[in-house]
Every structure is written in structure tokens, then in C-alpha cells.
C-alpha positions as CSV (number, residue, x, y, z in Angstrom):
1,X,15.7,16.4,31.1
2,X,17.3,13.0,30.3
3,X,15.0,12.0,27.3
4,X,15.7,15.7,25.9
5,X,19.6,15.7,25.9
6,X,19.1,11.8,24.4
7,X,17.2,13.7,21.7
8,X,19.8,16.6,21.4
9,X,22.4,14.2,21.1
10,X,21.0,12.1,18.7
11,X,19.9,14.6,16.8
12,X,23.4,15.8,16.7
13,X,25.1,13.0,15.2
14,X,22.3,12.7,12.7
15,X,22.6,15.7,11.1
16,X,26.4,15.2,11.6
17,X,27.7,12.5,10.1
18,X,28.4,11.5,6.4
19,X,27.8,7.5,6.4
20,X,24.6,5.7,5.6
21,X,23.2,2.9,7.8
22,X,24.1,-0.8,7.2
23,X,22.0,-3.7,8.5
24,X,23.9,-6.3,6.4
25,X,26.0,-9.0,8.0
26,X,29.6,-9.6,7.6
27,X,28.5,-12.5,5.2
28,X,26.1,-9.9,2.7
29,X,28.8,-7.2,3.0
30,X,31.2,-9.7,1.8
31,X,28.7,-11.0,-1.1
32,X,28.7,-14.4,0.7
33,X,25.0,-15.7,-0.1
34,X,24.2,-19.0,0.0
35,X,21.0,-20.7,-2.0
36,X,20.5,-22.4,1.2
37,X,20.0,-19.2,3.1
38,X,18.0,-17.7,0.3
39,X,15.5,-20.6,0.2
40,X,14.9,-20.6,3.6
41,X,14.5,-16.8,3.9
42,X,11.7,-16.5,0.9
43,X,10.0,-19.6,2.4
44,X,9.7,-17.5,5.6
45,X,8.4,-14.7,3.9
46,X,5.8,-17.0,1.5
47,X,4.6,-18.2,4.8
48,X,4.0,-15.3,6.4
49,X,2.5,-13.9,3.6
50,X,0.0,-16.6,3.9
51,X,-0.6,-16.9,7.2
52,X,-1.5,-13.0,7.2
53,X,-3.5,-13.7,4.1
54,X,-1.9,-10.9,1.7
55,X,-2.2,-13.7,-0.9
56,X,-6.1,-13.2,-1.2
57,X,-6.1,-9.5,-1.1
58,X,-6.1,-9.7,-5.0
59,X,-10.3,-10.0,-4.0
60,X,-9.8,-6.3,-3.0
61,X,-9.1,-2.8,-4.6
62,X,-8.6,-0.5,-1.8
63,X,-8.7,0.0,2.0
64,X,-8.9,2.5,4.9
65,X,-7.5,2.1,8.0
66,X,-8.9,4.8,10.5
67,X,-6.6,5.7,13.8
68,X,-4.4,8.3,15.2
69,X,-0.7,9.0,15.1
70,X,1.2,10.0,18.3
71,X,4.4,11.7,17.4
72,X,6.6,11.0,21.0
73,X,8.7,13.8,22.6
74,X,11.7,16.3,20.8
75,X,12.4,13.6,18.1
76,X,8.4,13.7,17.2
77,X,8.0,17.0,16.9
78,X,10.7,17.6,14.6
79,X,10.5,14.9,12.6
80,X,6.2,14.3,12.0
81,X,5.1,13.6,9.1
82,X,2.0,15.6,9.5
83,X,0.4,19.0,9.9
84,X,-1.9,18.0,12.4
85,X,-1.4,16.1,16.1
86,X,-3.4,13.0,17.4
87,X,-6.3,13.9,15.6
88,X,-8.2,11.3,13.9
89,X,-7.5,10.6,10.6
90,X,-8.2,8.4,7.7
91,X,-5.8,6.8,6.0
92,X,-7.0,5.2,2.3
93,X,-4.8,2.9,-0.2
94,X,-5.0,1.1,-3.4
95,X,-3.2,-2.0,-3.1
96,X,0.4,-3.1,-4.5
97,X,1.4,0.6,-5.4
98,X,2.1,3.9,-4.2
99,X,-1.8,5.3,-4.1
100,X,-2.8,6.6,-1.4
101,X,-4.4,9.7,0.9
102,X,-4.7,10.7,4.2
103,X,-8.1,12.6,5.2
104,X,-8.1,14.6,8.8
105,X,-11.3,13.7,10.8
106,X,-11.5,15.8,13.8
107,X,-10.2,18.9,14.7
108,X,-9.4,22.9,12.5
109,X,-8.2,20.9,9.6
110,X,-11.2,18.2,9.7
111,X,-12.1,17.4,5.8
112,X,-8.5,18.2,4.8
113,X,-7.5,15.4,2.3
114,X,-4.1,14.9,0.9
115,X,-2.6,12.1,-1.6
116,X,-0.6,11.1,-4.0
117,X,-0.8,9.6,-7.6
118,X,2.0,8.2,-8.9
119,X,3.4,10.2,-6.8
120,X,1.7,13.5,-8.2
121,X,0.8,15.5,-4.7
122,X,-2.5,16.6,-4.5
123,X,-5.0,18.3,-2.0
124,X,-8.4,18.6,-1.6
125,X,-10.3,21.0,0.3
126,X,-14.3,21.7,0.6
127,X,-14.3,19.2,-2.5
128,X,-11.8,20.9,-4.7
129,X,-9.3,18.9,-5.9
130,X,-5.9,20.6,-6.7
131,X,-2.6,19.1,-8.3
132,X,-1.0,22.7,-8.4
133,X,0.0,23.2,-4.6
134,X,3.0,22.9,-3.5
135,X,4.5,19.4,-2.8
136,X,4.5,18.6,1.2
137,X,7.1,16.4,1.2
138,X,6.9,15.3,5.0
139,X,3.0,14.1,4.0
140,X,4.1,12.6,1.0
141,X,6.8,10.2,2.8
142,X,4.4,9.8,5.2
143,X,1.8,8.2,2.7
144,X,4.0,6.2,1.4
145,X,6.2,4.7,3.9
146,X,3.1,4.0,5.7
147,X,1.5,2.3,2.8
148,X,4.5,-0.2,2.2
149,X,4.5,-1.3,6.1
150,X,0.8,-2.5,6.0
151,X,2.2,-4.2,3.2
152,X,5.9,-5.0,4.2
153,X,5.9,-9.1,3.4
154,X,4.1,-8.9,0.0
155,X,6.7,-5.9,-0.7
156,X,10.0,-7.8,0.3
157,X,9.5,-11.2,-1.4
158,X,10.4,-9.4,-4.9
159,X,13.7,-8.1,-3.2
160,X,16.3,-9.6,-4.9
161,X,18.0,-10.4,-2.5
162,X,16.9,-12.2,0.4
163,X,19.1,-14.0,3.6
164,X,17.9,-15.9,6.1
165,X,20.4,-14.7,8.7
166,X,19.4,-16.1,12.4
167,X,17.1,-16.0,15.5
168,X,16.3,-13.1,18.1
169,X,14.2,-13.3,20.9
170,X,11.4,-10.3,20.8
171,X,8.2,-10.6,22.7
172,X,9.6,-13.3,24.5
173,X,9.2,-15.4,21.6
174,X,11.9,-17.0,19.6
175,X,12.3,-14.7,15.9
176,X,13.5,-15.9,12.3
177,X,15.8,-13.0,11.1
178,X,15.4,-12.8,6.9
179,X,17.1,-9.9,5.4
180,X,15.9,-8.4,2.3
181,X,17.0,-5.7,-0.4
182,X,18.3,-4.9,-4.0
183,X,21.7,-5.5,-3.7
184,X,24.4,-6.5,-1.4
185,X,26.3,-3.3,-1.4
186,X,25.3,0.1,0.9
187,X,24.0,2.5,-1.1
188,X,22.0,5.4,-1.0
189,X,20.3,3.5,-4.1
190,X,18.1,1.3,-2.0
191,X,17.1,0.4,1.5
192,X,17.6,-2.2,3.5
193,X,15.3,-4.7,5.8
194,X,15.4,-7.3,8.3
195,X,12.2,-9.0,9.0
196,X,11.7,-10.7,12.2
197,X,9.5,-13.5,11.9
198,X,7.3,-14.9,14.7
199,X,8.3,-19.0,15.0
200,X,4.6,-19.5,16.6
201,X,2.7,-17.0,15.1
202,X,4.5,-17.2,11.4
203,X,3.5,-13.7,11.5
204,X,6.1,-10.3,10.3
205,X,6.2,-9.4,14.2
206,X,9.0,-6.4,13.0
207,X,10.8,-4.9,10.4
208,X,14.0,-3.0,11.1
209,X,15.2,-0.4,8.2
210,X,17.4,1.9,6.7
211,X,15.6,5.1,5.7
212,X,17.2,6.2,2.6
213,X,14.4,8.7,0.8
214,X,13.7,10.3,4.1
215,X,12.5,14.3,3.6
216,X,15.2,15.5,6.8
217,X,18.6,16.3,5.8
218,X,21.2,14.2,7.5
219,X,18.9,11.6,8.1
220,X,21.1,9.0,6.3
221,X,23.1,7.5,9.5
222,X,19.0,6.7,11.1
223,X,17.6,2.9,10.5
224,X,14.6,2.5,12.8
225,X,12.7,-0.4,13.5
226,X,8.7,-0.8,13.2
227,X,6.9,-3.2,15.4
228,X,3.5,-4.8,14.7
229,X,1.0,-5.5,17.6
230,X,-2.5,-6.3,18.5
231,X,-3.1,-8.1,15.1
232,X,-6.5,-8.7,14.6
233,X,-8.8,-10.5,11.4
234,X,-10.5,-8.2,8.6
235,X,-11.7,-10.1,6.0
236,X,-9.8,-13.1,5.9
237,X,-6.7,-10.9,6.5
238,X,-4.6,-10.4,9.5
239,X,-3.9,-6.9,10.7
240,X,-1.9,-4.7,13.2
241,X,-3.8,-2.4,14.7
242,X,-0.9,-1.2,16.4
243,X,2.1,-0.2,14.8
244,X,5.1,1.3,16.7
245,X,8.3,2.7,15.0
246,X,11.5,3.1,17.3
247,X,14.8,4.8,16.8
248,X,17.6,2.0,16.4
249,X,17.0,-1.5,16.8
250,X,13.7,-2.8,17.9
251,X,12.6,-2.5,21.2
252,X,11.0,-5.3,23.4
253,X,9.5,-1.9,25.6
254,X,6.2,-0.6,23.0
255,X,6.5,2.6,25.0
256,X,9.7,3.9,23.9
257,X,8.9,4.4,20.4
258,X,8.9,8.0,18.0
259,X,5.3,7.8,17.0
260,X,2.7,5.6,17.7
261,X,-0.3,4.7,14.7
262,X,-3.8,2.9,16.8
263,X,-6.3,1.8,14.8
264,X,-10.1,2.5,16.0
265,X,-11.3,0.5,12.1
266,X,-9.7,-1.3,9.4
267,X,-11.8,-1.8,6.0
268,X,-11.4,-3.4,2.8
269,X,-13.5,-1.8,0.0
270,X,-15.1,1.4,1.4
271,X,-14.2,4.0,-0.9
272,X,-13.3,2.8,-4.6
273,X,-10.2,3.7,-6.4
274,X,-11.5,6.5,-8.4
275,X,-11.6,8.6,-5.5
276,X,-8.4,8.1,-4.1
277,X,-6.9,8.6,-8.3
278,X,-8.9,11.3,-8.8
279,X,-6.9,12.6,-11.7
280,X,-7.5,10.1,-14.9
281,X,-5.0,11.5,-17.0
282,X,-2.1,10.3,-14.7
283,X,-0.7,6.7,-15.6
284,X,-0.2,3.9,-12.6
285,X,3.3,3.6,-11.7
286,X,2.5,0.5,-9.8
287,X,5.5,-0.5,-7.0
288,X,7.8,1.7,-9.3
289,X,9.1,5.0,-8.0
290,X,9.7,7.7,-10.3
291,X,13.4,8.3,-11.5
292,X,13.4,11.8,-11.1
């Protein structure tokens, strides 16, 4: 009864309210960056980047990560990105854009494929592929969104502006706090990030965010965090098979979370591009988004 009225309420003041999150500090609201703080916040990121290995996966064209997605309580239900439950699926990428498709594995809607190509929706069912359906816009964030987080430090060091901005303790180990985005104001224009940093591991442990292009209505006033556990090395890369998003802030508690994606298998190279851009005649947009 108590998680449901959290939900109601919060639910309430989402759909509510006018304003937009804010994760800058008083310093970034104020357009007080220093080249000191910058430095030291891109070197953050540069290491990670490395110590995850994102700086060799140039060697690769695509991957698939296979696991389910557990959407959590009131919150879940409304807001999934999906048209199925915790039923396998497969998740496929090309890397550094916005490629990607989701195929169910298990379940009524097992063979059920659904992408996007520079951000063209398409669907494909019993082999036919079909550009002409209507756009499902909840699968389409989903693609996405999930595509950048596998991705998050090789995303953010382009951000022009980046902030090293302090320690946290998560995980009971000591965090470096970089922020990163496109501008120093709040805006409805771009989002906003603050990476936390693992001082032993050197590894993006979490990434809190505003949620800007989000398919709810009202859904302005919501950052959420997303937590990465249980990292593990594919191919000379290092990669979360467990990655948590929570309301708010982030969480030190993995169970209170609104959905849940667990790898079963991570693989570089198993299906080749042409299948996951199935239509030739549509031109990459790489990391670009379309402006309309």
C-alpha cells in the first residue's frame, strides 16, 4: 500500500508540474567553469573510456546483448518501454549511432523484431520487413536510450561541456562526480548527466540524467539515475551485465529500482549491420538526431 501511494504521488507531481529537471551546480547555473575543472573531468572520462575498452571497439561493427527487462511495480507498468514483460529478448546495435532493434525470444510475440534506422521505425514479422506501421514511440525511446547507456562514456566526452564537480560515496566506494551536457543553461534543448566515476575501478559506476525526449507527457520534472553492476570482459571490453535505472538520485539499494535489464550473453559481431539497416535507401545519421 505504501510503495503504491509513493507511486500515485509521484506520479502526480510528474504529470503536474511545468519545470524541467536541473542537475547543474550553483557554479554551471551561474556559467562559472573553470579549465581546471574541465581538464580534470574529460581526463576522467578518457580514462574510463579506456579502462572499459570503448577505445578498441572501432575492431567491431555491431553487437547483441541478450537478457530480460523487469519493469518494477505502478511506475513500471505505466511507464515500459515494451509490449512484452520479462520475456527474453534480444537486443542488437551498430556502434556510435542510433541503429538498433530489439527481437522478442520467448513467449506469444517470440520472432517479433522491431528497430529503428536513422530513426525510421520498422517491424518485422515471419521475415517481412515493414517501414509503413505505425511509429511505437515507447519502443523507439526504448532502443535508443538503451543504446546510448551501453555506450554512456564514449557518448559524453563530445559534450561540450564537461565539470568535474566533486566526490560521492556509492557502493561504499569513494566516486568522481563529472558533469556533462551542451550547454550550461536548462533547456528542454538537451539533457543533462552526471557520471560517477569509480576511484578504484576507473569504471562509469552510474549516470544520473534528465530525461528530456521521454514519450510520457509531463515527464519533464523526472531525472533518474542508471546504475551499472556485475561488469564483466567480452572481447577486450568491459561490460555490465546488470543495469538498474531508479527514480531520483541513485540509489546505494539495487532493489529499489523501475526496471531491471540482466544479461544471460553479450556478443560483438553476431549479426552484421545489414540486418539490423535493412532498408539501403536510408542515409546514416550517425550520433545526430533528426530535427524534426
Amino acid at each position: 500500500m505504501k510503495t503504491a501511494t509513493i507511486g500515485i504521488l509521484t506520479l502526480t507531481f510528474l504529470f503536474s508540474s511545468c519545470r524541467i529537471a536541473d542537475l547543474r551546480t550553483d557554479s554551471i547555473k551561474e556559467n562559472q567553469l573553470t579549465e581546471a575543472l574541465s581538464a580534470k573531468g574529460n581526463l576522467l572520462i578518457k580514462n574510463a573510456i579506456e579502462k572499459q575498452g570503448f577505445d578498441k571497439i572501432d575492431q567491431y561493427k555491431t553487437y547483441e546483448a541478450i537478457g530480460s527487462d523487469h519493469w518494477k511495480g505502478l511506475l513500471g507498468k505505466i511507464g515500459t518501454t515494451w509490449k512484452w514483460k520479462k520475456e527474453k529478448m534480444a537486443m542488437r546495435y551498430t556502434i556510435g549511432d542510433f541503429d538498433g532493434q530489439v527481437e522478442v525470444l520467448e513467449g506469444k510475440k517470440k520472432g517479433f523484431i522491431a528497430g529503428i534506422q536513422s530513426f525510421d521505425y520498422y517491424e518485422i514479422e515471419n521475415g517481412k520487413y515493414d517501414s509503413n506501421v505505425k511509429d511505437q514511440k515507447r519502443i523507439m525511446f526504448g532502443l535508443a536510450a538503451y543504446h546510448y547507456f551501453f555506450e554512456i562514456g564514449a557518448r559524453l566526452k563530445n559534450a561540450s561541456v564537461i565539470q568535474y564537480i566533486g566526490e560521492e560515496t556509492f557502493k561504499e566506494e569513494k566516486m568522481h562526480k563529472v558533469f556533462a551536457s551542451w550547454g550550461t543553461e536548462r533547456t528542454k534543448d538537451y539533457d543533462q548527466y552526471v557520471l560517477f566515476i569509480g576511484d578504484k575501478s576507473g569504471l562509469v559506476e552510474a549516470v544520473s540524467h534528465t530525461v528530456r525526449d521521454a514519450y510520457l507527457p509531463g515527464s519533464g520534472p523526472l531525472h533518474s539515475s542508471t546504475r551499472f553492476d556485475d561488469y564483466r570482459e567480452v572481447g577486450g571490453v568491459m561490460i555490465p551485465f546488470s543495469t538498474t535505472v531508479q527514480i531520483f538520485d541513485v540509489k546505494d539499494n539495487i532493489n529499489k529500482y523501475l526496471h531491471q535489464f540482466t544479461l544471460s550473453s553479450f556478443s560483438w559481431d553476431a549479426v552484421d549491420e545489414e540486418s539490423i539497416r535493412p532498408n539501403k535507401t536510408i542515409k546514416s545519421l550517425g550520433d545526430d538526431k533528426p530535427t524534426s
